[in-house]
C-alpha positions as CSV (number, residue, x, y, z in Angstrom):
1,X,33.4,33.1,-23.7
2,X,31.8,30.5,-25.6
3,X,34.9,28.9,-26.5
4,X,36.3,28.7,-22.8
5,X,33.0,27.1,-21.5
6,X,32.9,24.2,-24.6
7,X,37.0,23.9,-23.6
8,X,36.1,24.0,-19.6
9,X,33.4,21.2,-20.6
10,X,35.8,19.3,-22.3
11,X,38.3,19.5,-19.6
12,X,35.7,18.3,-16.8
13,X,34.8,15.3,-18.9
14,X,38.8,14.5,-18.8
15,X,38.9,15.3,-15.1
16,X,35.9,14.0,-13.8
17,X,37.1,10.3,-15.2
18,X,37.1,7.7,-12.2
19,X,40.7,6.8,-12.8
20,X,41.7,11.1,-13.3
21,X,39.5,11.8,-10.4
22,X,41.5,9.6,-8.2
23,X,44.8,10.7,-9.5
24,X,43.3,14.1,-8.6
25,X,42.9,13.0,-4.9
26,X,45.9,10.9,-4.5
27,X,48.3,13.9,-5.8
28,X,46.7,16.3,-3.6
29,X,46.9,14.4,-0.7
30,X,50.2,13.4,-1.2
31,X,51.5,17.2,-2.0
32,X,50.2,18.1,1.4
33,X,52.6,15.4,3.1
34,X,55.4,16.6,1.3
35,X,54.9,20.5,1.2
36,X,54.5,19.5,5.1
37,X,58.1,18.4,5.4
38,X,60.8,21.3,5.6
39,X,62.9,21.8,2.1
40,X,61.1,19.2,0.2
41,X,58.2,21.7,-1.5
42,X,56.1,21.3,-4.9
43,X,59.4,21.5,-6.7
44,X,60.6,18.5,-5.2
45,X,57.7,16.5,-4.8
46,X,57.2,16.7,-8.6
47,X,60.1,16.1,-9.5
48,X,60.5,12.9,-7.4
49,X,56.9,11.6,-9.1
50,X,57.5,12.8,-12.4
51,X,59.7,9.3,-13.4
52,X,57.0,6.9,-11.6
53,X,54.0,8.5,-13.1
54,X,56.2,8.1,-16.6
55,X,56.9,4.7,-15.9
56,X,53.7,3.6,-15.2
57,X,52.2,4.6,-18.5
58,X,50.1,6.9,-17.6
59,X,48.3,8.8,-20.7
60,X,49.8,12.6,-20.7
61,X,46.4,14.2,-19.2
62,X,46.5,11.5,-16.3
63,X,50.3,12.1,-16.0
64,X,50.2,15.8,-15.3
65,X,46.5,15.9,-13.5
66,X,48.5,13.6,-11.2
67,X,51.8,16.0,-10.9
68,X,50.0,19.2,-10.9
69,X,47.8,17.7,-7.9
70,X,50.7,17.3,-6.2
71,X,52.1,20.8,-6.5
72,X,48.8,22.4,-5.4
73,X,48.7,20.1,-2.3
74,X,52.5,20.7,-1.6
75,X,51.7,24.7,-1.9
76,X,48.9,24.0,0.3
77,X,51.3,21.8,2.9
78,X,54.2,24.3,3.1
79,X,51.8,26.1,5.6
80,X,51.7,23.5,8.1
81,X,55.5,23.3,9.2
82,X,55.4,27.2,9.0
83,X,52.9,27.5,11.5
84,X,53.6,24.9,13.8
85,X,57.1,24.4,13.6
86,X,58.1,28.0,12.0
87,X,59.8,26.5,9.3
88,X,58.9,27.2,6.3
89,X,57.9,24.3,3.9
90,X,59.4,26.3,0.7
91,X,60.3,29.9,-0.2
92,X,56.8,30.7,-0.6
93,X,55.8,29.6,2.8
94,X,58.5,32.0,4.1
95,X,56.2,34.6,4.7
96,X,53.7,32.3,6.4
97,X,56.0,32.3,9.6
98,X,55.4,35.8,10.0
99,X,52.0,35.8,11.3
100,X,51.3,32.2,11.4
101,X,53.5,30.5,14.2
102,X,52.9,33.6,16.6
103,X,49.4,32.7,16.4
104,X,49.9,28.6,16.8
105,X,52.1,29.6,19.9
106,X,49.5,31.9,21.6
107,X,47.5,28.4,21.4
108,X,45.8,29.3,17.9
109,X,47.0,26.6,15.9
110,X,43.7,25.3,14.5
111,X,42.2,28.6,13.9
112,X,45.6,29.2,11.8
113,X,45.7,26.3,9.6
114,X,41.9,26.6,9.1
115,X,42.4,29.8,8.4
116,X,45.3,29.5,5.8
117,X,43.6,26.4,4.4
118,X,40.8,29.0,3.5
119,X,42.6,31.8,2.0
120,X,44.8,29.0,-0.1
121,X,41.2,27.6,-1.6
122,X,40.3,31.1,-2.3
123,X,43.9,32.1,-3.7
124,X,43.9,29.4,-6.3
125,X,39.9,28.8,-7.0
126,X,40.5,32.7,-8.0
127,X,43.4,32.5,-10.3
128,X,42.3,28.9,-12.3
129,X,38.8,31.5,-12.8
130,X,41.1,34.1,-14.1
131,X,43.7,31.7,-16.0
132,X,40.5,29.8,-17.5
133,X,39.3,33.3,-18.9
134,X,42.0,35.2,-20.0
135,X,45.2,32.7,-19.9
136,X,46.4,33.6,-23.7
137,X,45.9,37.8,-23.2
138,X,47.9,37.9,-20.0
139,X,50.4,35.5,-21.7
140,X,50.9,37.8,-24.6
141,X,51.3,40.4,-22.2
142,X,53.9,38.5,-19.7
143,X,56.0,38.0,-22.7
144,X,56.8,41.7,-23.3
145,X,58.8,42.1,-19.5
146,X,62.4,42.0,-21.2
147,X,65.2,41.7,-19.0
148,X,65.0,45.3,-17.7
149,X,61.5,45.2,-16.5
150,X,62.8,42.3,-14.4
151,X,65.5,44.5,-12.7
152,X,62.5,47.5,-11.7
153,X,60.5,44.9,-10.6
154,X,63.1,43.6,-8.2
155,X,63.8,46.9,-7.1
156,X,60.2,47.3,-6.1
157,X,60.3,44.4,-4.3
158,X,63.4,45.4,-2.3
159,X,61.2,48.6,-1.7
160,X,58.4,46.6,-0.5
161,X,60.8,45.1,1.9
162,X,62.1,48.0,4.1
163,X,58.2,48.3,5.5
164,X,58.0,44.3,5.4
165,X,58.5,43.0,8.7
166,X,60.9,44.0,11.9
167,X,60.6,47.0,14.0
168,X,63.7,48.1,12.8
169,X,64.0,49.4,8.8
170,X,67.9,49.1,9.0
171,X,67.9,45.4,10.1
172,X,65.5,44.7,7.6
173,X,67.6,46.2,5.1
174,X,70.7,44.5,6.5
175,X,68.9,41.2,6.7
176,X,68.2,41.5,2.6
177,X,71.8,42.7,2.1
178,X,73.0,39.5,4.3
179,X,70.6,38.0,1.6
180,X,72.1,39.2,-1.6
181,X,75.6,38.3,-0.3
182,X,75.0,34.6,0.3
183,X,73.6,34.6,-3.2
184,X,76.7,35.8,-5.1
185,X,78.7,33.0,-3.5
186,X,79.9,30.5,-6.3
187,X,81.1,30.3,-10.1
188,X,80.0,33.6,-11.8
189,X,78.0,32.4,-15.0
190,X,79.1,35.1,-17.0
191,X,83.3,35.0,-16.3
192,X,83.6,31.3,-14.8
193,X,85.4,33.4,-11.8
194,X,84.8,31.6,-8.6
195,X,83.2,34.2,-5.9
196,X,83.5,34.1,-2.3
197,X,84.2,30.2,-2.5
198,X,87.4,30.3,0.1
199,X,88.5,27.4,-2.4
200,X,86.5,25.0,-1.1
201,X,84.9,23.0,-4.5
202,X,81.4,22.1,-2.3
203,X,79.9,25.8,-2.7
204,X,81.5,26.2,-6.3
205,X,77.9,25.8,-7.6
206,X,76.8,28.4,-4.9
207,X,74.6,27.5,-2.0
208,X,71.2,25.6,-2.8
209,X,67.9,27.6,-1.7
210,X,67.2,24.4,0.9
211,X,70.1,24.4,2.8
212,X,69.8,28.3,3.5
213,X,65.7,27.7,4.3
214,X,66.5,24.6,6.4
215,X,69.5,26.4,8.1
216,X,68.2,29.6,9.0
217,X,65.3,28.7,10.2
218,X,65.1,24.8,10.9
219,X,68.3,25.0,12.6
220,X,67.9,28.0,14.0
221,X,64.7,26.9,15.7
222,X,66.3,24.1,16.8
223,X,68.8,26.0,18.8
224,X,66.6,28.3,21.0
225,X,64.7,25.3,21.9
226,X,68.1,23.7,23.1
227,X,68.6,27.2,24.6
228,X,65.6,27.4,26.2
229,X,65.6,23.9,27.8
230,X,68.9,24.5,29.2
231,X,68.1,27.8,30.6
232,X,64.8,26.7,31.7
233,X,62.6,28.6,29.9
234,X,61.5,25.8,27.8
235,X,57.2,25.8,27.7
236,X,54.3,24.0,26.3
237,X,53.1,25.2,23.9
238,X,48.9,26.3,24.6
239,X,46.9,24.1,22.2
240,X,43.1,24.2,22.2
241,X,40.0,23.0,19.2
242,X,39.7,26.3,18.2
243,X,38.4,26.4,14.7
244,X,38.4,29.9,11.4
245,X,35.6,32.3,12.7
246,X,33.5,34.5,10.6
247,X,34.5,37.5,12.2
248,X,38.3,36.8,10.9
249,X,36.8,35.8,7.5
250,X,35.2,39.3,7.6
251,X,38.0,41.1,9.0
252,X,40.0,39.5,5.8
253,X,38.0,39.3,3.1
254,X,39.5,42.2,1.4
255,X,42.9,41.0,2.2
256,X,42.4,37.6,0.3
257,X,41.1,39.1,-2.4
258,X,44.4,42.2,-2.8
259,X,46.7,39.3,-2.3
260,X,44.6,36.9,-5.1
261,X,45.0,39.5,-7.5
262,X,48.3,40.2,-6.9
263,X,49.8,37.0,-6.2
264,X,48.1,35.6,-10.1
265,X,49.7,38.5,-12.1
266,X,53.1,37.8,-10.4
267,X,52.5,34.1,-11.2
268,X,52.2,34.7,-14.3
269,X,55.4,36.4,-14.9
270,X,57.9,34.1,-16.0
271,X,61.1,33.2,-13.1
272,X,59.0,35.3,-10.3
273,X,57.2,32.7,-8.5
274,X,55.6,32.4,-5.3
275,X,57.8,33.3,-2.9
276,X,58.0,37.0,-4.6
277,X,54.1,37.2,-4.9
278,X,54.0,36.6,-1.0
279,X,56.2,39.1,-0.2
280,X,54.6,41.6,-2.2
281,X,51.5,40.6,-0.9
282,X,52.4,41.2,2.5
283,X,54.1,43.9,2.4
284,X,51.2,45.7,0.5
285,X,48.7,44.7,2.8
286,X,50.3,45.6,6.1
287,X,51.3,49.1,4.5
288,X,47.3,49.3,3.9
289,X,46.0,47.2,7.1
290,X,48.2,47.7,10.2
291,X,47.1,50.6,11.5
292,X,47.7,48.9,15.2
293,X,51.3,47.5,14.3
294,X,49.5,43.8,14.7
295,X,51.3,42.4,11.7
296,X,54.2,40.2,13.1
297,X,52.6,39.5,16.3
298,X,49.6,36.6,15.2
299,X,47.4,39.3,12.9
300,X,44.4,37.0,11.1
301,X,45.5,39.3,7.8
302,X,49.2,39.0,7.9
303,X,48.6,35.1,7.5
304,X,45.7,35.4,5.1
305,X,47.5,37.6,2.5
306,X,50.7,35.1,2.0
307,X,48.6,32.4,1.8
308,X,46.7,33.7,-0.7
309,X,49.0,35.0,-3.2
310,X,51.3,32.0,-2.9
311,X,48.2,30.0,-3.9
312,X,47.3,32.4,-6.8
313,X,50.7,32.5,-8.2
314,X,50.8,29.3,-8.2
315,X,48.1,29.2,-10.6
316,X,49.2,32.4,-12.3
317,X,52.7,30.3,-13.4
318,X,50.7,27.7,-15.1
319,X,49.0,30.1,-17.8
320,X,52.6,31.1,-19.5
321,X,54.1,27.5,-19.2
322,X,50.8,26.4,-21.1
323,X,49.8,29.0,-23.2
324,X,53.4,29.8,-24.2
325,X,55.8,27.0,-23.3
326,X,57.8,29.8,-20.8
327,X,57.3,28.0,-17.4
328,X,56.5,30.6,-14.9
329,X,58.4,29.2,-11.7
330,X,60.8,25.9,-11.2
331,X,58.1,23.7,-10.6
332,X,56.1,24.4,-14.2
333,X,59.7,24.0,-16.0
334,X,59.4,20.2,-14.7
335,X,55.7,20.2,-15.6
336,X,56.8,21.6,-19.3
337,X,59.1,18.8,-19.2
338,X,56.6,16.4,-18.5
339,X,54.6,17.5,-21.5
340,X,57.8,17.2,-23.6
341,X,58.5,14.1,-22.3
342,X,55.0,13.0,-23.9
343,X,56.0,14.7,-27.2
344,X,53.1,17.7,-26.5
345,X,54.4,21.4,-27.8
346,X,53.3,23.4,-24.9
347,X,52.0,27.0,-26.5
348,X,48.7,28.3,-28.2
349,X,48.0,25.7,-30.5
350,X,48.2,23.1,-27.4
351,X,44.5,24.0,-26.7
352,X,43.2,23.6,-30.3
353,X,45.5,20.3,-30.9
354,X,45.5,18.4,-27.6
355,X,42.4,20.4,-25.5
356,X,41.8,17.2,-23.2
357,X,45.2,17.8,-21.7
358,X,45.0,21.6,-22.1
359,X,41.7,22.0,-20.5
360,X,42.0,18.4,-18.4
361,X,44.4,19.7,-16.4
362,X,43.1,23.4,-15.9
363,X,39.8,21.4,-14.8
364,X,41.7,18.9,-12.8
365,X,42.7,22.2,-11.0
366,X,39.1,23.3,-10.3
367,X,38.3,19.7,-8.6
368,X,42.0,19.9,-6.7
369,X,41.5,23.2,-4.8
370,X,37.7,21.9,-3.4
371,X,39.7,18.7,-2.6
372,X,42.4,20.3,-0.9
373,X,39.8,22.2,1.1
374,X,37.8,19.0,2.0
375,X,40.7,16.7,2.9
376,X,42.5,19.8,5.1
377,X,40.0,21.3,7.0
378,X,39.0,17.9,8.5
379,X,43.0,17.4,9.3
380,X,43.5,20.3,11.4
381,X,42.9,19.0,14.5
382,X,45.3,16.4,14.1
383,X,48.0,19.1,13.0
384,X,47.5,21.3,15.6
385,X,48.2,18.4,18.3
386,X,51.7,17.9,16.8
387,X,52.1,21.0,19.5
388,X,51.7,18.4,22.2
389,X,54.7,16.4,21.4
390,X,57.0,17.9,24.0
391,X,59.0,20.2,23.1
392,X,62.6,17.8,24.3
393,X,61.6,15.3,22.0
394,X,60.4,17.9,18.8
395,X,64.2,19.0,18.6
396,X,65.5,15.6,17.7
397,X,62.5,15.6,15.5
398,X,63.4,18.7,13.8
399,X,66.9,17.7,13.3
400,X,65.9,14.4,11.8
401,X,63.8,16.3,9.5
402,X,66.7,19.1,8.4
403,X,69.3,16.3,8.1
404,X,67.3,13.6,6.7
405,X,65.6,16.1,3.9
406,X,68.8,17.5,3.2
407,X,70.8,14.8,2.8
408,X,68.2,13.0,0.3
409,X,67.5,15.9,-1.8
410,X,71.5,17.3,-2.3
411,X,73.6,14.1,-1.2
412,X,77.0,15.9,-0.2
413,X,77.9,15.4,3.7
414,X,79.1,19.0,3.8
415,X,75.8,20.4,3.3
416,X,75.3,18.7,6.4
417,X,77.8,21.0,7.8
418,X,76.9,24.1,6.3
419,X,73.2,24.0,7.4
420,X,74.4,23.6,11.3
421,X,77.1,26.9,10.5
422,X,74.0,28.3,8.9
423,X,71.6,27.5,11.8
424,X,74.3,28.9,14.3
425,X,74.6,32.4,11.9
426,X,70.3,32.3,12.1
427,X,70.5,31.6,16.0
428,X,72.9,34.6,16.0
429,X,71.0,37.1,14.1
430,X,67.2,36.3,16.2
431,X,69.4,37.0,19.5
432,X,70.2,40.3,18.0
433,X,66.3,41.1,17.2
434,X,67.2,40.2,12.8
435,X,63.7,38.6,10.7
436,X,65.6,35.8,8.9
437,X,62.4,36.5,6.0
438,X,64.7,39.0,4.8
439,X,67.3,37.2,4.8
440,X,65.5,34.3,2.8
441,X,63.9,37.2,-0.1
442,X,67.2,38.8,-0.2
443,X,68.6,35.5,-1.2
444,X,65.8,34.2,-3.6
445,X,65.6,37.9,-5.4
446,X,69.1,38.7,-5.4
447,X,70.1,35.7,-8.2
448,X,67.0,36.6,-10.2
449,X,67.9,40.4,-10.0
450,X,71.9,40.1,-11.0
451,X,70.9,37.5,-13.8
452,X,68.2,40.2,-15.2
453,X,70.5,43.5,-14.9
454,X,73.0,41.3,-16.7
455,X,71.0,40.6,-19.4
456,X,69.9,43.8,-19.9
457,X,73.1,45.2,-19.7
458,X,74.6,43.0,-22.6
459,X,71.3,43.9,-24.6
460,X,72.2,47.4,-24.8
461,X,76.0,47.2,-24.9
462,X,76.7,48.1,-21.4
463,X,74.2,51.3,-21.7
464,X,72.2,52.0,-18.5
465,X,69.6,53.9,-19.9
466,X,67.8,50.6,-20.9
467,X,66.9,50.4,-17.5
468,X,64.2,53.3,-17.7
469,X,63.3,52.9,-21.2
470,X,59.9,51.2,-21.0
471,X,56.7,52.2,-19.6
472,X,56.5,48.9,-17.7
473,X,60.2,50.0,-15.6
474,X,59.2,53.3,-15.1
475,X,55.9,52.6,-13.9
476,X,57.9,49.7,-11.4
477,X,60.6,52.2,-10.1
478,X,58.0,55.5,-9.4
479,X,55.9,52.4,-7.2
480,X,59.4,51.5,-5.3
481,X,59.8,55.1,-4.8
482,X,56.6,55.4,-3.2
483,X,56.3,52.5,-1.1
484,X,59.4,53.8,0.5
485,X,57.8,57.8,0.7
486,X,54.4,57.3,1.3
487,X,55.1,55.6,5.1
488,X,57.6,58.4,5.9
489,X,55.5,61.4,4.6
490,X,52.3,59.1,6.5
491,X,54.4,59.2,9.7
492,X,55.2,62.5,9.3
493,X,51.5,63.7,8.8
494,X,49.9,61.6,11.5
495,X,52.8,63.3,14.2
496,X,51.7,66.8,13.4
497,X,48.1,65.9,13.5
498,X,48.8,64.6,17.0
499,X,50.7,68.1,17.6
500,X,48.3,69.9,16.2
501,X,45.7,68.0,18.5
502,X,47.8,68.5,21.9
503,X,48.1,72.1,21.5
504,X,44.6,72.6,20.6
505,X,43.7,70.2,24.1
506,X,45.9,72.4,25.6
């Protein structure tokens, strides 16, 4: 303990500098614009500063104080197109849609963001405690998941996803499978065989996670408000000051503090990321919370617990890129980048050799979530009367958006064309009663989950039994199993209670 509070001092000296403190401010503020913008996300945004903070010779600490400020405030950002547009920022904001945009449309927009905004500075503040504390134990311990313990941990979170969201199983089910298949589509790595490419050489490298987020759900969007203005249907949107109360702070303080935990301990598993720590976050939670079937429909909780664990795994990805050089999601393999681009060997003996960058930036992360918290809650007024823009001129703004963002990021006109087939597919599937978050998880999950079972499958020589030959995967696969039991046999039990309860009225 003694050592983390001499290395925490150390760090706040580094961070508290006028020149880092700004940094600090700047990339936070500037995260929350581009997490705010549809497909860009922290991966992007950091990617995009990396070169100029390079180029301008900033010191290593300043360098990544400044990037990893901007991949907290883009975490923090994804939230705000989710809610008010209900398009998700990145795959971690997915899940944000869920609960989030109900709410702004029922005329709840501030009391959403406020809310999110909240659970975000709680998220993180929570996991920088734990990665502060324990970052080289948990570390030690990520490193033992081997390729199969990736494969039962995907199954469980395909278990976690037949309760997720819908009203019906199947479609939820068929939305992951939808899901799976556009995420075989490309060059197999392993055989160089081109899969369901049709021979056309655009999608030979498969289909980028933006264009199927943008697609689905920007474009999508953008057709049922064509479709509702030309039917008629077309309404404003309710907008009013309202502002986070207590009593939904109350109702969710348990929530944020399940989806904190389990949100950092997913971070911290190398390739998982935040979009898999959301889902599992709110899939656990409504298992254990919606007793009224409120999740879907605006519930405080159902946008609390995403918000949270995206947060916390956001943190939880940094303590094996730092303590063992393994980054944790896409955006901490450009951070370990950055460090190797200053010639610093991310891994244990980082915080003995270089602890003002090792503990700077941990530090820096302290100061960033207050500062997210302080320049957001002030904003989300402002946010919330984006709703006013009437609704004829937000779908040309939407489509700006899609097309622009897409175009800048990927640079191939037929993407262009494949995120309008892809917004007509999503259009399709919401007439037809489908969540596109299914859709979205089956895609993200389904690359890590053939990649995995590969590997483990060449480890052991094509022998299957490697996939339940570890504590770790059997513990994984008897938790799928009962997240898909325990809400049948619940069902089940509450129906002959209510028998039982009739006949004894009767």
């Amino acid at each position: 303990m003694e050592t983390v509070l001499t290395g925490l001092a150390t760090g706040f000296g580094v961070a508290l500098d006028p020149f880092n403190l700004f940094l600090v401010l700047a990339g936070c503020f500037a995260g929350t614009l581009i997490g705010a913008l549809p497909g860009l996300g922290p991966i992007n945004g950091v990617a995009i500063l990396l070169p100029i903070a390079y180029g301008l010779g900033f010191g290593p600490e300043s360098a990544l104080i400044l990037l990893a400020g901007i991949y907290y405030g883009a975490e923090y950002g994804g939230r705000i197109s989710s809610i008010l547009l209900n398009v998700p920022g990145d795959a971690g904001a997915v899940m944000t849609t869920l609960d989030g945009n109900p709410m702004a449309r029922a005329g709840l927009a501030g009391r959403a963001l406020s809310l999110s905004a909240i659970a975000s500075f709680i998220g993180g503040t929570f996991a920088v405690i734990l990665m502060s504390m324990f970052a080289p134990t948990l570390a030690s311990f990520a490193v033992t998941f081997s390729p199969a313990d990736y494969v039962a941990l995907m199954v469980f979170a395909f278990a976690s996803l037949a309760s997720l969201v819908g009203k019906s199983t199947v479609k939820t089910m068929l939305g992951a499978t939808i899901g799976l298949m556009l995420a075989t589509i490309g060059i197999d790595a392993n055989t160089g065989v081109p899969r369901y490419t049709f021979g056309l050489p655009d999608i030979l490298a498969g289909i980028d996670f933006l264009i199927v987020v943008v697609g689905l759900f920007g474009m999508a969007e953008l057709l049922t408000l064509v479709e509702h203005q030309i039917s008629g249907k077309l309404k404003a949107l309710p907008v009013d000051k309202s502002f986070v109360r207590m009593a939904d702070l109350a109702k969710c303080k348990w929530t944020i503090v399940r989806a904190s935990v389990i949100g950092f301990f997913i971070g911290i598993l190398p390739g998982t990321g935040a979009s898999v720590a959301s889902a599992v976050a709110y899939g656990t939670e409504k298992r254990l919370s919606d007793k009224d079937k409120t999740f879907g429909t605006g519930d405080v909780r159902g946008l609390a617990a995403p918000e949270a664990a995206n947060n916390a795994a956001a943190g939880g990805a940094m303590v094996p890129m730092l303590t063992l050089g393994i980054p944790g999601s896409g955006t901490t393999a450009i951070l370990l980048g950055a460090l190797l681009m200053f010639n610093i060997q991310p891994g244990p003996m980082m915080f003995v050799q270089r602890p003002e960058v090792a503990w700077g930036l941990i530090a820096s992360m302290y100061i960033g979530n207050v500062a997210l918290l302080v320049i957001n809650l002030p904003l989300v007024g402002l946010f919330a009367r984006m709703l006013t823009i009437p609704q004829h001129y937000l779908t040309p703004l939407i489509a700006i958006l899609a097309f622009i963002g897409i175009y800048t990021i990927v640079g191939n006109p037929f993407d262009l064309l494949l995120i309008t087939g892809l917004g007509v597919f999503g259009w399709f599937l919401r007439k037809l009663d489908f969540s596109l978050a299914p859709v979205i998880l089956g895609f993200v999950l389904g690359s890590l989950f053939e990649n995995n079972l590969r590997r483990a499958l060449s480890i052991s020589g094509g022998d299957w039994s490697i996939l339940i030959a570890d504590y770790k995967s059997i513990t994984l696969y008897a938790l799928a199993l009962l997240v898909v039991i325990a809400p049948i046999w619940l069902a089940r039990r509450a129906r002959r209670m209510e028998g039982d309860a009739t006949s004894e009225t009767a």
